[in-house]
VMD Tcl script that draws the C-alpha trace (Angstrom):
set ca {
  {68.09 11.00 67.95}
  {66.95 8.97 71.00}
  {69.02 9.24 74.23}
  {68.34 5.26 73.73}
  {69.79 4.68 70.52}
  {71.85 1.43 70.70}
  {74.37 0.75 67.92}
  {73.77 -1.77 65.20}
  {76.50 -5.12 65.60}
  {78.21 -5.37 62.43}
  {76.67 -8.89 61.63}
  {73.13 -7.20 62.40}
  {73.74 -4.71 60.33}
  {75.20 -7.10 56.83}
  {71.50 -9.04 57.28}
  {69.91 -5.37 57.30}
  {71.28 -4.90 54.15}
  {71.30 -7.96 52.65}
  {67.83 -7.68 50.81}
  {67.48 -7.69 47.04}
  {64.81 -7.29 44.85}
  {64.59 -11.37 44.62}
  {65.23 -12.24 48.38}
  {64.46 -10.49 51.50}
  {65.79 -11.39 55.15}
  {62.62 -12.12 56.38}
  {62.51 -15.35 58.72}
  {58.23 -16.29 57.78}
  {56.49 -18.41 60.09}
  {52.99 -19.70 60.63}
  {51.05 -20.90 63.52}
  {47.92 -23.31 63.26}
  {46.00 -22.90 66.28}
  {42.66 -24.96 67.62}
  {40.41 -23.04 68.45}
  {39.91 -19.53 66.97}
  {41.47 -16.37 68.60}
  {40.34 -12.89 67.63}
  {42.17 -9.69 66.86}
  {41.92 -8.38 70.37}
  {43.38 -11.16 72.54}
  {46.44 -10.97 69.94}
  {46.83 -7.40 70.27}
  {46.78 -7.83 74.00}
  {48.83 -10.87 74.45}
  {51.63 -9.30 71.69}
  {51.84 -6.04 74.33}
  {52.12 -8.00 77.95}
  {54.67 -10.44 76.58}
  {56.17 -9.79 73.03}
  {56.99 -5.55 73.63}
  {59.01 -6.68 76.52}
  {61.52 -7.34 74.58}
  {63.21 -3.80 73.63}
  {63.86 -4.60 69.53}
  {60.34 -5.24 69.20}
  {60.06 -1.70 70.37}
  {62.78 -0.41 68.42}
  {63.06 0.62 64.55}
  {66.25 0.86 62.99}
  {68.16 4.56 61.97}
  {70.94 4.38 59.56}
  {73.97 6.76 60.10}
  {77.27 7.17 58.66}
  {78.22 4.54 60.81}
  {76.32 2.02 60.14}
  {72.56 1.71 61.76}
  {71.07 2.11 65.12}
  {68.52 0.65 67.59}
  {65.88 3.50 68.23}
  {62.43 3.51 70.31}
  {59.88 4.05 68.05}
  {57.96 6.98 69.68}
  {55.20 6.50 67.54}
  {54.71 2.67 67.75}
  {51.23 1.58 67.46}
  {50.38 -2.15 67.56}
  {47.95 -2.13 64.69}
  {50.45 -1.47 62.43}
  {52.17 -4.83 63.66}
  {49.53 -6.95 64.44}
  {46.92 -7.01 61.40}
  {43.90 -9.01 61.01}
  {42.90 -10.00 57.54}
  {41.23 -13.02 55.41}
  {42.06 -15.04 53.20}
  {40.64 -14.39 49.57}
  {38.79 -17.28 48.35}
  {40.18 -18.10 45.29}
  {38.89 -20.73 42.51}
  {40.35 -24.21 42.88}
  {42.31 -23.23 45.94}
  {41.80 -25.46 49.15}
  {42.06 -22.88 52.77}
  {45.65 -24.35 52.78}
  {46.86 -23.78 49.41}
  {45.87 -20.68 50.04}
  {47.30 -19.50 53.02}
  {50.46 -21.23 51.68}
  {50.51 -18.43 48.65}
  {49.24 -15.64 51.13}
  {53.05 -16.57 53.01}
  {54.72 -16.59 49.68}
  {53.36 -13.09 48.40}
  {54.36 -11.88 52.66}
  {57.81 -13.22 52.17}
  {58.86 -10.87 49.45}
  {57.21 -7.65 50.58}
  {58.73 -5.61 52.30}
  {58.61 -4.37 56.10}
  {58.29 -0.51 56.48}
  {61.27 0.92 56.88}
  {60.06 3.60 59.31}
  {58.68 0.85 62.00}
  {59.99 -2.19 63.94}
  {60.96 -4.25 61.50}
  {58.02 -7.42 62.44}
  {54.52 -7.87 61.67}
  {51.93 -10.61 62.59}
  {49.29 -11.37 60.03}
  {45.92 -12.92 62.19}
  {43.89 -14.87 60.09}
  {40.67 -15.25 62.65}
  {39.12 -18.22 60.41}
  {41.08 -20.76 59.32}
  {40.47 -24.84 59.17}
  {38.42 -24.77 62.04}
  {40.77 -22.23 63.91}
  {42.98 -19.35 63.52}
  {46.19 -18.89 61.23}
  {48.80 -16.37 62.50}
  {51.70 -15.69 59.85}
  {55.07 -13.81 61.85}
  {57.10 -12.10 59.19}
  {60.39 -10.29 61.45}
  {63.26 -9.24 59.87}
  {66.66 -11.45 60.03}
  {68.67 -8.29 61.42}
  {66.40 -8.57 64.98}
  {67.71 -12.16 65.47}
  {68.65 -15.87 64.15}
  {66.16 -18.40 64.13}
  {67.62 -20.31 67.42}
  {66.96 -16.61 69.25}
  {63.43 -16.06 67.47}
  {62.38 -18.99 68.75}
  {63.19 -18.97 71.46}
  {61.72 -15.50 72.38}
  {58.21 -16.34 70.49}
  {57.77 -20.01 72.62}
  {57.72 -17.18 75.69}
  {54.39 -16.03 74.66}
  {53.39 -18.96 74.80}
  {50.75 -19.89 77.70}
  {53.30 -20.44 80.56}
  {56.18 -19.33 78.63}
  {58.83 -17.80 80.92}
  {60.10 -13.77 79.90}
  {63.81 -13.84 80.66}
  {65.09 -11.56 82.94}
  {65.79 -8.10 81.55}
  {69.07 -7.55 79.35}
  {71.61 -5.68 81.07}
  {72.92 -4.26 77.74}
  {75.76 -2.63 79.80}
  {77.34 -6.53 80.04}
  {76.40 -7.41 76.34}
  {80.06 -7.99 74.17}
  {79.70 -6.51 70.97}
  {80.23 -8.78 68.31}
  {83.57 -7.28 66.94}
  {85.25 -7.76 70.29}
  {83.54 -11.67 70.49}
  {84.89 -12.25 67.03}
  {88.34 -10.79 67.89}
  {88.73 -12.38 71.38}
  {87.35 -16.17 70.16}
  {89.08 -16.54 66.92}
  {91.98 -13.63 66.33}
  {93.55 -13.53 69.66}
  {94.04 -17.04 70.20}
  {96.08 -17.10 66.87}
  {98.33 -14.47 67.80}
  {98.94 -14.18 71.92}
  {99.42 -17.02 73.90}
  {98.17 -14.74 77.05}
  {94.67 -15.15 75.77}
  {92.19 -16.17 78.73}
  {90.54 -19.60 78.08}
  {87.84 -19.02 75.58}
  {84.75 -22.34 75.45}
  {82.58 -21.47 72.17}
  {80.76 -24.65 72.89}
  {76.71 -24.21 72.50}
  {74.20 -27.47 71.80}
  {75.35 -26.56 67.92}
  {78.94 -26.63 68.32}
  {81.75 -27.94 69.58}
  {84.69 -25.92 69.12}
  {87.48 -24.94 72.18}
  {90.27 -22.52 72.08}
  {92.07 -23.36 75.26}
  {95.93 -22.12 75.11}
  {96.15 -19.97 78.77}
  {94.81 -23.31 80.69}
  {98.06 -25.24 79.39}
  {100.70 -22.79 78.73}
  {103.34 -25.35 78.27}
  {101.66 -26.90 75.18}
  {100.11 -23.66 74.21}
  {102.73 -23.66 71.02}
  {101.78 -27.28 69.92}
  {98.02 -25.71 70.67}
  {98.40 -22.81 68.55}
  {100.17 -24.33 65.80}
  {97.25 -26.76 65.55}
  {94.54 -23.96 65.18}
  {96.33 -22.04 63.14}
  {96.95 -24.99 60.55}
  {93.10 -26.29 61.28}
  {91.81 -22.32 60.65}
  {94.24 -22.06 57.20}
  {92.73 -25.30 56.11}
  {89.08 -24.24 56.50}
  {89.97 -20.59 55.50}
  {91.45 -22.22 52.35}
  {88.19 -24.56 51.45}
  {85.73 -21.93 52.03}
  {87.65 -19.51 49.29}
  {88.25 -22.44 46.72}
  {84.72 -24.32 47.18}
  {83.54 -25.03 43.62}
  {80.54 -24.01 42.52}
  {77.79 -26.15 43.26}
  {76.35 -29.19 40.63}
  {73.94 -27.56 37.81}
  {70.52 -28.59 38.65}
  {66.79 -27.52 37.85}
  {67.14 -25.62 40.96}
  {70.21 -23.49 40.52}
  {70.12 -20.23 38.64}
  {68.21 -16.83 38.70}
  {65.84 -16.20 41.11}
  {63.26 -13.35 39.70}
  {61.53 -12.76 43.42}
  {58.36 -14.51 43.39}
  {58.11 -17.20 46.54}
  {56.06 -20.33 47.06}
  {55.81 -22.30 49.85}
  {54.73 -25.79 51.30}
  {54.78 -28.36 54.20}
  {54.00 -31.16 54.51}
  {52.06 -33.07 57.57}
  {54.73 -33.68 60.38}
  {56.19 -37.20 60.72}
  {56.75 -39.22 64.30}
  {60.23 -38.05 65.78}
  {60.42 -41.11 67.61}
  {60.38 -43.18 64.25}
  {63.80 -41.03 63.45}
  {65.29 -41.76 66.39}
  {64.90 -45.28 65.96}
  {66.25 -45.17 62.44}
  {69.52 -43.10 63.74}
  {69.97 -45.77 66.41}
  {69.75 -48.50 64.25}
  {71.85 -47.28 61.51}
  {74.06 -45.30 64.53}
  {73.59 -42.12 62.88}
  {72.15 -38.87 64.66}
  {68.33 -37.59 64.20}
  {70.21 -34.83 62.26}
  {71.95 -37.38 59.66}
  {68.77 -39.17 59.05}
  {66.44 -35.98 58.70}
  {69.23 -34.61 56.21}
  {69.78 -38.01 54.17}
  {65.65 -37.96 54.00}
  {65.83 -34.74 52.52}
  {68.72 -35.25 49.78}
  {66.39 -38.20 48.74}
  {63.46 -36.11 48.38}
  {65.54 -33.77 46.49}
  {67.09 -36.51 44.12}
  {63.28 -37.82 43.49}
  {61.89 -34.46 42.59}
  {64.72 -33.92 39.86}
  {64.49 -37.13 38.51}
  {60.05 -36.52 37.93}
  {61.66 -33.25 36.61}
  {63.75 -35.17 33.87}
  {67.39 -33.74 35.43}
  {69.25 -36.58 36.49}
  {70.72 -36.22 39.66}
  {73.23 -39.71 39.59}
  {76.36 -38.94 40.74}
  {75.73 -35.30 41.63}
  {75.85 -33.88 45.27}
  {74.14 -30.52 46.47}
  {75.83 -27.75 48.60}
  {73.29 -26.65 51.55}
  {75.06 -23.70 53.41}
  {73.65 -24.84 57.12}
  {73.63 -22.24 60.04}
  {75.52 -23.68 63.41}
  {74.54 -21.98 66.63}
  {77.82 -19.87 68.35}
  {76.15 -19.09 72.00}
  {74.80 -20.70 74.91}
  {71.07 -21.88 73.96}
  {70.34 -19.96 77.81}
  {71.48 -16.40 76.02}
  {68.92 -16.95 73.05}
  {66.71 -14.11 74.63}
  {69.01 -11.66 73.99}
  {68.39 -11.45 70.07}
  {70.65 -10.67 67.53}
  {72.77 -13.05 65.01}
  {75.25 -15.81 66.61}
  {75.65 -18.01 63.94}
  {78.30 -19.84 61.61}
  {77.72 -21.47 58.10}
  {78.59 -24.80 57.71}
  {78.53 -26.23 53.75}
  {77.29 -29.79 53.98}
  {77.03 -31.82 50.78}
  {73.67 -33.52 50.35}
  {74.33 -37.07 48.06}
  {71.23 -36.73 45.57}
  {72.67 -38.82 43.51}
  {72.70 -42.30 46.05}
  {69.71 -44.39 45.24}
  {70.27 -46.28 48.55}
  {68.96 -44.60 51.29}
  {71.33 -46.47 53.84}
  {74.17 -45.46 52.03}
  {72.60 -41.82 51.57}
  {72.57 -41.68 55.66}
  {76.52 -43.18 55.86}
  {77.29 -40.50 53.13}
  {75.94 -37.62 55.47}
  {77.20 -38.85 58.54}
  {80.55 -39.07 57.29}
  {79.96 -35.79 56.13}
  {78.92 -34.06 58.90}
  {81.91 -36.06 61.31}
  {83.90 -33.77 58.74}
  {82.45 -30.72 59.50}
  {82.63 -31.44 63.45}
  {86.06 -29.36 65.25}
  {85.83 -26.81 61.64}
  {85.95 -23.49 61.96}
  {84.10 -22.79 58.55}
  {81.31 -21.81 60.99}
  {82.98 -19.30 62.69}
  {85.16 -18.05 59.59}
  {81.71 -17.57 58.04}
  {80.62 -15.86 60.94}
  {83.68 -13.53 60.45}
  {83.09 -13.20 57.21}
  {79.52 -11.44 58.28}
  {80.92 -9.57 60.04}
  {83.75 -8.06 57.60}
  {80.17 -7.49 55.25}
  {78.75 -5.61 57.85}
  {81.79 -2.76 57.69}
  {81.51 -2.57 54.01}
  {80.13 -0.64 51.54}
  {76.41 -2.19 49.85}
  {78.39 -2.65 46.62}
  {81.45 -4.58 48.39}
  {78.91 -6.60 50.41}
  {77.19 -7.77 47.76}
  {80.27 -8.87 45.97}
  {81.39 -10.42 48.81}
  {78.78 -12.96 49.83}
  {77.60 -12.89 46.59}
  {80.74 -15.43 46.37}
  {79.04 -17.74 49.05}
  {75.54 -17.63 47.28}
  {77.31 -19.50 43.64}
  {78.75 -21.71 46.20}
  {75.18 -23.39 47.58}
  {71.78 -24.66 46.07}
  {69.59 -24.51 49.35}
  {70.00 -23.09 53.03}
  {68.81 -25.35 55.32}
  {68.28 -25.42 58.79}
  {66.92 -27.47 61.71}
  {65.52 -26.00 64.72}
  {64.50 -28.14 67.86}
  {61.10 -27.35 69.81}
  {59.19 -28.31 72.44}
  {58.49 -32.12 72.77}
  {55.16 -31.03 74.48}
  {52.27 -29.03 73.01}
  {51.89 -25.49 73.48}
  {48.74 -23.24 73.69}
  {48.66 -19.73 72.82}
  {45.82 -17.74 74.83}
  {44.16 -20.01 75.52}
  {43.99 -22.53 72.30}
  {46.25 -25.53 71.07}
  {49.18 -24.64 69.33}
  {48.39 -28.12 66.49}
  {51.30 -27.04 63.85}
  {54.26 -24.40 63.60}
  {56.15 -23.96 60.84}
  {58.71 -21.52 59.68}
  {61.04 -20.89 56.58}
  {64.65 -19.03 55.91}
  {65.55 -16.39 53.78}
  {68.32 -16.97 51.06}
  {70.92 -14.75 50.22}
  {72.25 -13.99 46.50}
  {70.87 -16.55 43.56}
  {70.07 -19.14 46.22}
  {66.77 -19.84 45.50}
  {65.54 -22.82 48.13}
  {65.10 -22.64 51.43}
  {64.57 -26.17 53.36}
  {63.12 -25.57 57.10}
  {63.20 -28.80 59.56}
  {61.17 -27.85 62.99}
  {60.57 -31.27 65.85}
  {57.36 -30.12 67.64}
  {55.41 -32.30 70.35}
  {56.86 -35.33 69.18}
  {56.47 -34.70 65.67}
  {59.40 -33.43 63.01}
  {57.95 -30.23 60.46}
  {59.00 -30.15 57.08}
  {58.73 -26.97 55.06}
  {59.63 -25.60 51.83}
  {60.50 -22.19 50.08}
  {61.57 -21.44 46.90}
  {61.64 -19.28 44.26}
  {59.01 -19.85 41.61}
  {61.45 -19.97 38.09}
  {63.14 -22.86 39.95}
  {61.06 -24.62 41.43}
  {57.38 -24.05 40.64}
  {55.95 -26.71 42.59}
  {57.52 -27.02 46.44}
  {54.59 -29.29 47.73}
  {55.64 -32.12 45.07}
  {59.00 -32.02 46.75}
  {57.60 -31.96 50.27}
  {55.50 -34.50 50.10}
  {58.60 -36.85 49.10}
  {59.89 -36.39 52.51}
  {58.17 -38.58 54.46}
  {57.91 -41.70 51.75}
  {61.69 -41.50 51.79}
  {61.57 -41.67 55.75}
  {59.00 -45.02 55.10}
  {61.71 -46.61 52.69}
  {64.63 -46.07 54.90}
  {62.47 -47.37 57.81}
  {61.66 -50.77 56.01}
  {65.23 -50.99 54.88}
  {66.72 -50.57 58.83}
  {64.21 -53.42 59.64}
  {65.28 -55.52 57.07}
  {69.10 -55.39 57.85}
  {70.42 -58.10 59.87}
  {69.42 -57.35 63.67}
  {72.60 -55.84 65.56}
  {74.06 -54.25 62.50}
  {74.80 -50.87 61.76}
  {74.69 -49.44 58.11}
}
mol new
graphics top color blue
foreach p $ca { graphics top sphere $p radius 0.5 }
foreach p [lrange $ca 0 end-1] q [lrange $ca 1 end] { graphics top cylinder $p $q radius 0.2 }
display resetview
């Protein structure tokens, strides 16, 4: 084995092994760019900036252990950076289908034996060039990927190199932010507080109060640890059940961030609450043209919460929490649907479901397959969707020399959860994307393109309440 061989984290290491014959942990994305790029100034631009990151370099080894980082000795960039077109089928516009080309690429499978990424090039496309990333959820989270692939960008800054002698493994993070502070008031002051999360462990600072302190976490972390185990499982809908492993996908044109901003303001609800309440109604329209009644009925989407500073991005791997947010379908109103997720998410602010989730990971990650599966097989009856929203440049990017005009990405699901909802705010414009699993729900565009009349609505509604009122 290589004298470079870098242990596996545990959390890593449960996404490794967390793909099933119905959903793999691949994060898919696609880039639109104006004009054309060829094969060659890919394959050059993915060596000078991409390979300078070590895990693009490395393929994984299992071991009794676990799995390990190793160079690949034999990597050779055509094997990760292909060039192929599009077939021209019957009936099919260019985008419907690159969207299926990204559905069939989402459930096949990276070679074992390699780095575990691949960029598909699509020279001609719309006028331009498609590129479709496929890399494998074990190499990072989508707050890291992203950051690391806006570096390639033209201008995009390479952080400096890792220092993997000062890296924490995750075991030791887990222990010293959440199991420490429970049991030994000694603990140094611990901040967990990223632009995701808010959550403080402070008991050293103050050790006077650090019993009132600890009491309080430990009755807030038996509380959350309670309603994670006894969550019900979710509403039936048209889009819970068995997944059989074929994918579609779909977005939709992006809408102006600035008009949901001035929705949230109005209504004094975040970006985040309005995006989310937009996309419950989208999901309560598309089940009622689907003849399942959604009145009443609220959706569990299991939503990843960042756990590190957005400055350590670069240095890959999976920092994240789950957070189950209930999505009202059932409201007609779309003010009230935006007061129903705000109140929601104030709920979820100060948990620690995130990091007990993140914990729970990483328990998955010492277990056997079996075990694992059983395990967050629990959490997968638990949720309809996974959805997540990741914030990008407000300015435009180019890539080698063209305009980056669209980038879009989707999430893998874990278990029987069979819809994946992907929210991405790009030079001044909010993405929204779709995947899905085609036995439950065989046509994603008809729920994408929902998204933005819902926005419309809402918007006509805020102007029509009484000026100087919130919802």
């Amino acid at each position: 084995m290589s004298d470079h061989a870098e242990r596996m984290s545990r959390v890593d290491n449960a996404w490794l092994r967390m793909d099933s014959p119905t959903n793999l942990m691949l994060i898919v994305g696609v880039w639109l760019l104006e004009p054309a790029i060829d094969h060659a100034t890919l394959c050059r631009r993915v060596e000078e900036r991409l390979l300078e990151y070590p895990r693009f370099r490395q393929k994984v080894v299992a071991d009794a252990l676990g799995s390990r980082w190793v160079e690949d000795e034999d990597f050779d960039i055509e094997a990760h950076v292909v060039a192929e077109a599009l077939p021209q089928r019957h009936g099919l516009s260019a985008r419907a289908a690159l969207q299926q080309r990204c559905g069939e690429l989402a459930m096949t499978p990276l070679d074992p034996a390699r780095p575990l990424w691949q960029y598909h090039l699509i020279e001609d496309y719309d006028g331009g060039s498609a590129i479709i990333m496929r890399i494998h959820h074990c190499i990072g989270d989508g707050i890291a990927l992203t950051s690391v692939v806006l570096s390639v960008t033209d201008g995009g800054q390479l952080p400096a190199p890792l220092a993997h002698a000062d890296e924490e493994p995750d075991g030791d993070w887990l222990a010293r932010a959440l199991v420490q502070p429970l049991t030994d008031l000694a603990v140094r002051a611990i901040d967990l507080s990223g632009e995701g999360v808010a959550l403080s462990m402070d008991l050293a600072a103050h050790p006077q109060s650090g019993g009132r302190q600890l009491a309080r976490i430990g009755a807030q972390v038996a509380t959350d640890l309670g309603a994670l185990a006894l969550m019900a499982d979710d509403s039936p809908t048209v889009l819970k059940g068995k997944p059989v492993g074929r994918k579609r996908v779909a977005w939709a044109e992006p809408v102006p961030l600035d008009q949901v901003k001035a929705v949230g303001k109005a209504l004094g609800a975040t970006v985040n609450d309005v995006l989310l309440a937009c996309v419950a109604g989208a999901i309560g329209e598309h089940l009622r043209a689907r003849r399942d009644d959604p009145a009443g009925k609220s959706i569990r989407a299991m939503v990843p919460v960042n756990l590190r500073p957005l400055e350590q991005a670069y240095r890959l791997g999976n920092r994240f929490g789950l957070a189950p947010l209930l999505l009202p379908i059932g409201i007609d109103n779309p003010v009230e649907r935006v007061a129903q997720v705000r109140a929601r998410m104030a709920e979820l602010k100060g948990s620690y479901q995130p990091l007990l989730a993140f914990g729970v990971l990483a328990v998955a990650g010492t277990l056997n397959t079996a075990a694992q599966e059983a395990l967050l097989g629990l959490f997968a009856k638990k949720a309809t969707a996974v959805m997540t929203n990741v914030p990008g440049p407000a300015q435009p990017l180019s890539f080698c020399g063209s305009t980056l005009r669209q980038s879009i990405f989707w999430v893998p699901q874990t278990g029987d959860v069979a819809v994946g909802v992907s929210i991405f705010s790009y030079a001044g414009g909010v993405q929204f994307a779709l995947i899905a699993d085609e036995a439950l729900c065989d046509d994603p565009q008809d729920l994408v393109d929902r998204f933005a009349p819902q926005l419309e609505t809402l918007t006509w509604l805020t102007l029509m309440l009484p000026w100087g009122e919130a919802a």
